[in-house]
LOLOTOR-985818 format. One record per residue (C-alpha): y, z, x; chain; residue number from 0. Coordinates in steps of 0.02 Angstrom, whole numbers, plus 50000, padded with zeros to 5 digits. Each point is the difference from the previous one (the first is absolute). Layout:
REM residues N
@y Y&z Z&x X&fimi A&sevo NUM $
...
***
This chain:
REM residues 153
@y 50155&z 52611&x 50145&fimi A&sevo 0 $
@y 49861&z 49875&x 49994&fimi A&sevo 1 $
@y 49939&z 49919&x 50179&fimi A&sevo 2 $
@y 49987&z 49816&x 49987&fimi A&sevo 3 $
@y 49952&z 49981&x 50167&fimi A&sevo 4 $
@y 49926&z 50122&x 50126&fimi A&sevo 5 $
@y 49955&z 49963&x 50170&fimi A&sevo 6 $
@y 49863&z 50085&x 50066&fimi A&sevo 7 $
@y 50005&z 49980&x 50220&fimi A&sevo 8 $
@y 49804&z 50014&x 50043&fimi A&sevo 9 $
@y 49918&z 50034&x 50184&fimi A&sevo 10 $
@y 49811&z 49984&x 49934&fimi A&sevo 11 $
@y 49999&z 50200&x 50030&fimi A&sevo 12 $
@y 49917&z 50129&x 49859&fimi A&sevo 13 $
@y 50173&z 50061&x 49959&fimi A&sevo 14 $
@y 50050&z 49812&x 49947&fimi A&sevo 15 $
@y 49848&z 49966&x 49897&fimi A&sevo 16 $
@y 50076&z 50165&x 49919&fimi A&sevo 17 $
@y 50161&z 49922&x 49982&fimi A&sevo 18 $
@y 49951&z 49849&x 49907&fimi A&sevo 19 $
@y 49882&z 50103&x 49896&fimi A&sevo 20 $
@y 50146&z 50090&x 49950&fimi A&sevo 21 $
@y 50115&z 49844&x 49991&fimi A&sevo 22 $
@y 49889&z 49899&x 49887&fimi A&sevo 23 $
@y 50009&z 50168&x 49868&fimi A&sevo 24 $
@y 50189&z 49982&x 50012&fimi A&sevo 25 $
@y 50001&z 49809&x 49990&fimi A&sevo 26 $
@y 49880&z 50016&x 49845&fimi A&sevo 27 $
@y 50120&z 50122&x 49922&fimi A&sevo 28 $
@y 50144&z 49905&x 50026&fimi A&sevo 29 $
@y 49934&z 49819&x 50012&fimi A&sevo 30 $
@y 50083&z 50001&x 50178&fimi A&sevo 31 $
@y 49946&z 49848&x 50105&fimi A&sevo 32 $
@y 49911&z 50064&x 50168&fimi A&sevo 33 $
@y 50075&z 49940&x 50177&fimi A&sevo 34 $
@y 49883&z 50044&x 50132&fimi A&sevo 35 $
@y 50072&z 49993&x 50173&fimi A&sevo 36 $
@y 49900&z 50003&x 50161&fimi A&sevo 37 $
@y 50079&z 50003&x 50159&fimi A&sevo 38 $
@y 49939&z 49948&x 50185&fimi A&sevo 39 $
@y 50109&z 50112&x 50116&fimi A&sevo 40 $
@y 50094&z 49875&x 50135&fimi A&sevo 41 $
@y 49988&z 50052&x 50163&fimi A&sevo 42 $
@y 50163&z 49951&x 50093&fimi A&sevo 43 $
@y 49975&z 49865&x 50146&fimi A&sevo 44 $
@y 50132&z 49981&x 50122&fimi A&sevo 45 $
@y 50019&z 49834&x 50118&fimi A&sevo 46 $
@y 49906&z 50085&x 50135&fimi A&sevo 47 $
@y 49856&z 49999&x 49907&fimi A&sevo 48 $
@y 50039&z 49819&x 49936&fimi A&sevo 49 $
@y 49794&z 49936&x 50067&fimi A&sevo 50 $
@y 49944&z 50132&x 49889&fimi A&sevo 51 $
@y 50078&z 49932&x 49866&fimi A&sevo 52 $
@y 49872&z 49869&x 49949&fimi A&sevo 53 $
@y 49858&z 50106&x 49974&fimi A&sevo 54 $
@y 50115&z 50149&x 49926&fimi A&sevo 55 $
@y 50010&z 49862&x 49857&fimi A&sevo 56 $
@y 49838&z 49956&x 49988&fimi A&sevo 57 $
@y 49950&z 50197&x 49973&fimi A&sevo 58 $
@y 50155&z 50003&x 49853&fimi A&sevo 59 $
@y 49936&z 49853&x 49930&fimi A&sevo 60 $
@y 49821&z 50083&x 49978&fimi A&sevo 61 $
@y 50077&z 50175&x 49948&fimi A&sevo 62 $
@y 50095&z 49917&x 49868&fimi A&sevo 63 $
@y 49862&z 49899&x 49941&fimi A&sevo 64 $
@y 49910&z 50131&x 49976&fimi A&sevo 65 $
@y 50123&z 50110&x 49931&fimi A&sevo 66 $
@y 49990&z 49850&x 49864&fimi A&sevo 67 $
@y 49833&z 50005&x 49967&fimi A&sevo 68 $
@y 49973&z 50184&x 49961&fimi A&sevo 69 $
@y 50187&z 50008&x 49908&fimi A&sevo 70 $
@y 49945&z 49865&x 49894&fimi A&sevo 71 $
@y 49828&z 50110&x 49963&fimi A&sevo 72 $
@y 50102&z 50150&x 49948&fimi A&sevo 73 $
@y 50128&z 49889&x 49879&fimi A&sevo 74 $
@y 49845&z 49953&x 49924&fimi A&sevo 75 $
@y 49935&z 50187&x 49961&fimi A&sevo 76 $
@y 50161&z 49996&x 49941&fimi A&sevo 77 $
@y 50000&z 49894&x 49872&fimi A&sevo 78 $
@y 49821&z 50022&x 49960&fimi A&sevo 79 $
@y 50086&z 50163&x 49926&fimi A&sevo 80 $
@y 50110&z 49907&x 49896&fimi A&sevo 81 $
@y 50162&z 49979&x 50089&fimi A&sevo 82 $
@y 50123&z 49876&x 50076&fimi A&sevo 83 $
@y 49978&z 49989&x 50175&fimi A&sevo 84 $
@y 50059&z 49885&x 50139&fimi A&sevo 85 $
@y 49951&z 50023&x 50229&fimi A&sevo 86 $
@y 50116&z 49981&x 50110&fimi A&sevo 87 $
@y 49985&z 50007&x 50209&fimi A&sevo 88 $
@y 50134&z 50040&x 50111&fimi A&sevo 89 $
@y 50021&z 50015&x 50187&fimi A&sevo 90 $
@y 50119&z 50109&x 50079&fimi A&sevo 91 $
@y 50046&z 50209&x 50009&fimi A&sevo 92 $
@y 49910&z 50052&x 49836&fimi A&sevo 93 $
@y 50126&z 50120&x 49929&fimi A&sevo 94 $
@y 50159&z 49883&x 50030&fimi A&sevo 95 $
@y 49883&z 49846&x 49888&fimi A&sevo 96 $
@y 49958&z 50111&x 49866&fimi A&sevo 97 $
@y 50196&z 50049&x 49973&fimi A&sevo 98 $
@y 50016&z 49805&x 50021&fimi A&sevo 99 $
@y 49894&z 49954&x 49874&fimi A&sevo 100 $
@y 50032&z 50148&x 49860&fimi A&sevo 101 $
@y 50189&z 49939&x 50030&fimi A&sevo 102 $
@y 49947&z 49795&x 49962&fimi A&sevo 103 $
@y 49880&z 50032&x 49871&fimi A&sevo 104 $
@y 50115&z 50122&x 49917&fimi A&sevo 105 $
@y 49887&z 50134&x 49966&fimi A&sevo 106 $
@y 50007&z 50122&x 49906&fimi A&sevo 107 $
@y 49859&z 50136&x 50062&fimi A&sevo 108 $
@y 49922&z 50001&x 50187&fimi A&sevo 109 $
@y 49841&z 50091&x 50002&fimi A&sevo 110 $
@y 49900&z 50016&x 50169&fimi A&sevo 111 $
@y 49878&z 50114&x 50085&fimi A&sevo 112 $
@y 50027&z 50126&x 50127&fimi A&sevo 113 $
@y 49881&z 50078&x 50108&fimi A&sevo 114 $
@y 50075&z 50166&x 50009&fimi A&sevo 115 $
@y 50003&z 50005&x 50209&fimi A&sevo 116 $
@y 50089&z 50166&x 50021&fimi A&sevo 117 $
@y 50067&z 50082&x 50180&fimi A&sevo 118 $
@y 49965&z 49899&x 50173&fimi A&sevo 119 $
@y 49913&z 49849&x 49913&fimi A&sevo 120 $
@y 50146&z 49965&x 49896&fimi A&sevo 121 $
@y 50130&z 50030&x 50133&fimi A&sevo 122 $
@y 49899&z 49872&x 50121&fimi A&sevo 123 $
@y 49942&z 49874&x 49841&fimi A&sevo 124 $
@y 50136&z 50026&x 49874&fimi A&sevo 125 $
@y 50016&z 49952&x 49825&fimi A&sevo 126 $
@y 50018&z 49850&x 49905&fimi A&sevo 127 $
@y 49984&z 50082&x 49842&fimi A&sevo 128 $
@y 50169&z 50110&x 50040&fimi A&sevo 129 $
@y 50090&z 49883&x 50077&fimi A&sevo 130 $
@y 49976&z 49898&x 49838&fimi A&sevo 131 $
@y 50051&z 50142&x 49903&fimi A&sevo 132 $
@y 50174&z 50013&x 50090&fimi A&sevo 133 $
@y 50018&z 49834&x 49986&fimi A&sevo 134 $
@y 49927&z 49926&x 49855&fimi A&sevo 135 $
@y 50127&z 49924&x 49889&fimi A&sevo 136 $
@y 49891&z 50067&x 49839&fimi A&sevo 137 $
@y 49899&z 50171&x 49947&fimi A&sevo 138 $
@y 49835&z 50026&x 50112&fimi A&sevo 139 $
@y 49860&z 50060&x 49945&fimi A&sevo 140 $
@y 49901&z 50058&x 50140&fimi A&sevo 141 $
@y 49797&z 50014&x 49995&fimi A&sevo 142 $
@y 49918&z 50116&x 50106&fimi A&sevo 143 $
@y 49823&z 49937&x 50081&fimi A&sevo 144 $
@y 49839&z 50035&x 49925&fimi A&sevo 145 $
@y 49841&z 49893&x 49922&fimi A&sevo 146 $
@y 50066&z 49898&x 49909&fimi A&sevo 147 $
@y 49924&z 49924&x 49837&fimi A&sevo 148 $
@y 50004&z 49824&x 50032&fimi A&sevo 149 $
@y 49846&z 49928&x 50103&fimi A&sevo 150 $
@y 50058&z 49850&x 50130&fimi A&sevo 151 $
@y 49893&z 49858&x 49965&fimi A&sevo 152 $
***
């Protein structure tokens, strides 16, 4: 089954540099368009903290600009390689936005990092990468971390 589109959810980490390195070899084999999602985790802010509120948006604001900056450096490694690729920020609980987006983009492949956090550091941290599994409306192909190929410019 070809992949027309795959999204590929990034966090700047090793393991998502390996991720897109091993997206772009699918998306060249398939002519798949790239979809690379970042996401700026929300932090919830309830009316007692309503003063806080102001410069809680200021500090999104900056996250997610920069967040655009480096996701628009990484679509461009990715098409310097020779494939279709589009950036996209989000803000809000990272796993629930990439399920989001592979369900409105339609894709057809997820593929994502994971940093392999095994015992008490994934019982306190958890896992995006397996709650995406569960929930992923598609296949996902899962990356483990490591050096990755592509240089960020």
């Amino acid at each position: 089954m070809p992949f027309k589109t795959i999204l590929v959810p990034v966090d700047f980490s090793w393991a998502s540099k390996r991720a897109l390195q091993e997206a772009v070899v699918l998306g060249k084999e398939f002519s798949s368009k790239l979809i690379l999602l970042h996401v700026v985790k929300d932090l919830p802010i309830t009316s007692d903290y309503v003063s806080l509120y102001a410069s809680a948006s200021s500090i999104f604001d900056k996250m997610k600009n920069r967040a655009l900056l480096d996701i628009k450096k990484w679509t461009a490694l990715a098409k310097a390689s020779g494939v279709r690729a589009e950036a996209i920020v989000r803000l809000g609980e990272p796993f629930l936005e990439i399920i989001k987006m592979a369900k409105a983009k339609r894709v057809q492949l997820i593929v994502m990092g994971t940093h392999g956090r095994t015992g008490l550091e994934h019982v306190l941290i958890g896992s995006v990468a397996e709650r995406v599994v569960r929930k992923a409306p598609c296949p996902v192909l899962t990356v483990k971390g490591g050096k990755a190929a592509f240089r960020h410019p």
